[in-house]
N, C-alpha and C positions, 0 to 999 in steps of 0.2 A: 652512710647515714649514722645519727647518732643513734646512744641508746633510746634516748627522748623521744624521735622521730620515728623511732622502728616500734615502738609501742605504739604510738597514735594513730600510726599506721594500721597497724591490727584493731587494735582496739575498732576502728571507725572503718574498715575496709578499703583505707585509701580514699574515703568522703568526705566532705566537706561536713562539717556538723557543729551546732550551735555551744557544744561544750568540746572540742577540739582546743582550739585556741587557748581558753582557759586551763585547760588539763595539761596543754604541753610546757606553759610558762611555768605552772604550780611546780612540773617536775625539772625546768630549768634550774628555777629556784630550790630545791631541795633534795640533794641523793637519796633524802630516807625517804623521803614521798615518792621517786623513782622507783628503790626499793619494792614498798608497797604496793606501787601498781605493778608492777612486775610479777609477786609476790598474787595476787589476785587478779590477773590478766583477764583468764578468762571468765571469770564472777562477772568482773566491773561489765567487758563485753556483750555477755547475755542478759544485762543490766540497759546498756546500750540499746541493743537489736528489739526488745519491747516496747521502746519507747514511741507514742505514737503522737503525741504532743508535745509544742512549749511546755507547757506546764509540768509536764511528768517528768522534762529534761532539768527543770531547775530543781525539783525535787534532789536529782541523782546527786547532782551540784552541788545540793546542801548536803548531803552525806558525805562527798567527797573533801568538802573542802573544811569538813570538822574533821577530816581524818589528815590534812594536810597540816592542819594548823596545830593538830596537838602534835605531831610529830617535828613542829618545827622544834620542840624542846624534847631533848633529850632523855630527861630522867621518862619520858611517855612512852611504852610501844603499845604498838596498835594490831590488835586482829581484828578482823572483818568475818561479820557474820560466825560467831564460832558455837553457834548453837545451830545453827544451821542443817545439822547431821542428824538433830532430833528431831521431833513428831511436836508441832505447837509453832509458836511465834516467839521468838525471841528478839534479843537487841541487836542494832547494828554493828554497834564494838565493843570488844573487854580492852581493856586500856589497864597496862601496869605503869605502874608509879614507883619509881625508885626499886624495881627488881621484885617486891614481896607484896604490894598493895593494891591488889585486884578491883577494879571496878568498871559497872556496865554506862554505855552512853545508845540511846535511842533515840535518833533522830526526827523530828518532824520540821512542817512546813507550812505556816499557816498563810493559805495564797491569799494573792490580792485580788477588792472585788468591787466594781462601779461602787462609790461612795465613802471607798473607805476612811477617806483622808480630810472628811469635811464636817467631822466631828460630829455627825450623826449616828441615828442608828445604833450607839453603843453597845447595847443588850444584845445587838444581833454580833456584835464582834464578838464580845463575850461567851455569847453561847458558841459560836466558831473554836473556839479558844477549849472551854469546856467538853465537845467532842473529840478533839485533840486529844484530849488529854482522858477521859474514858478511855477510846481505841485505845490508847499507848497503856494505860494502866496494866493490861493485859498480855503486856509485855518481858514488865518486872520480875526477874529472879530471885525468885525463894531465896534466902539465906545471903543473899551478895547487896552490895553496895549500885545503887540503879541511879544515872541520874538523867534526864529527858533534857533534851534540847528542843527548841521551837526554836526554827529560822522566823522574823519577820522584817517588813521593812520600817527604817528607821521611822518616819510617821507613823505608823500602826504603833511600834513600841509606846512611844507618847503618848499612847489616847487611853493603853490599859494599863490599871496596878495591878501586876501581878499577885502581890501580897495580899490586898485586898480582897479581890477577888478569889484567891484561895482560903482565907478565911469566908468568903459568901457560901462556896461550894462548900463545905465542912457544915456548915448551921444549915446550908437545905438538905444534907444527908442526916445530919442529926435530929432534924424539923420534922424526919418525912418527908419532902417535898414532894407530891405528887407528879410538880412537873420533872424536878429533877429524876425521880424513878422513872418516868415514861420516856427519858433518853436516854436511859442507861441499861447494863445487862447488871445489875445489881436489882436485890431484891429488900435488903436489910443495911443499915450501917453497919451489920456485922459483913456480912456478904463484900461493903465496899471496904472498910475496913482491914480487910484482910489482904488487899491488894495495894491500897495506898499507904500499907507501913512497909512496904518495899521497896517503896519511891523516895529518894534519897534530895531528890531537889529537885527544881525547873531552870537553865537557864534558858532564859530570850536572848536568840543567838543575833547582836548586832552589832552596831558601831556605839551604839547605848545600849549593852547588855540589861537585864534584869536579873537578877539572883534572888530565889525564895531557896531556903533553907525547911526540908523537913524536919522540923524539932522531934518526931515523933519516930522517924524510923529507925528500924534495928536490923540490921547494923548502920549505926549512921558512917557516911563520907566526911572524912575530914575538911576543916575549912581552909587550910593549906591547898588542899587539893581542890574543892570547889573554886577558891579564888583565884589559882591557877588558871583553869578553863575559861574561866569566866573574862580573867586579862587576856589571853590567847582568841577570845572572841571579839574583843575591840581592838586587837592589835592593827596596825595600819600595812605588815605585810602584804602583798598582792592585792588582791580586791577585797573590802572586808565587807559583807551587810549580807 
């Protein structure tokens, strides 16, 4: 057996599984993605063994396959989970950049839901999108470079501005927003404030990525570096969306 096989093998028990297939081509295609899963065998496995839905399997998917595709470039290495050891929630990867240029990516996943794609509803997309993005807030590392990925699908991309809507979210914390406070663990725009200058960007992980730029955080991410990821997420290697 290859190395390929002898991994997919463990990883999956020898089962048949809805993310098999995909996980063994990514690592056809890539030594350093090989590497990687090898490198976190058994993380990704008891990642695996929890899984008790569709849903939570595509989830893992999107994490895996943001860790495949920034690794298809070079100047990128990738650790998985490396706050993991501490007490709190941290991000899914530190990603270096050319040897000296640290920076965090946390993954999310905004599923899809009866209606999405028939240009209703919008607000309730939006506020999907808005929870998102509270939970992950809470994510962000003090003092580093953070930048958040949302997987969606190509339709769903289409229907939100990103930009937009992160300027909306900014005027109901600065507004007050009664209803914005009642879904958030914020209490003050000092309270949210203090969490979203940590946050270094959002891309919308697609085949029509999105990119918002935090003007405001410190330490900011380069735009080198954001527009890197950002092409690595519409690239047409393996499956992209």
């Amino acid at each position: 057996m290859t190395k390929q096989a002898d991994l997919i093998a463990y990883l999956f028990d020898g089962q048949t599984h809805l993310l098999s297939g995909e996980l063994y081509q990514w690592m056809e295609e890539s030594a350093r993605f090989t590497s990687f899963v090898e490198t976190y065998r058994d993380k990704i496995r008891k990642k695996i063994r929890v899984i008790s839905e569709a849903e939570s399997a595509l989830d893992l998917r999107g994490e895996l396959e943001v860790a495949y595709r920034l690794l298809s470039d070079r100047r990128l290495a990738v650790a998985y989970e490396p706050y993991a050891s501490t007490k709190g929630r941290g991000p899914d990867f530190a990603v270096t950049y050319r040897v000296n240029l640290v920076f965090n990516v946390e993954v999310a996943r905004m599923r899809a839901e009866e209606g999405d794609f028939n240009g209703q509803n919008l607000l309730r997309k939006e506020e999907r999108f808005l929870r998102i993005l509270l939970y992950k807030l809470g994510q962000m590392q003090s003092g580093m470079r953070n930048l958040l990925v949302i997987h969606m699908q190509r339709e769903l991309v289409r229907l939100i501005d990103v930009n937009r809507l992160m300027q909306g979210i900014k005027t109901r914390v600065e507004g007050k927003d009664p209803a914005f406070y009642a879904v958030s663990r914020y209490t003050s725009p000092a309270a949210f404030y203090k969490d979203f200058l940590r946050l270094s960007g959002i891309l919308v992980w697609s085949t029509e990525p999105q990119l918002w730029v935090n003007k405001q955080a410190r330490p900011a991410l380069a735009m080198e570096v954001l527009r890197l990821v950002s092409a690595l997420a519409s690239s047409d290697m393996g499956k992209g969306e």
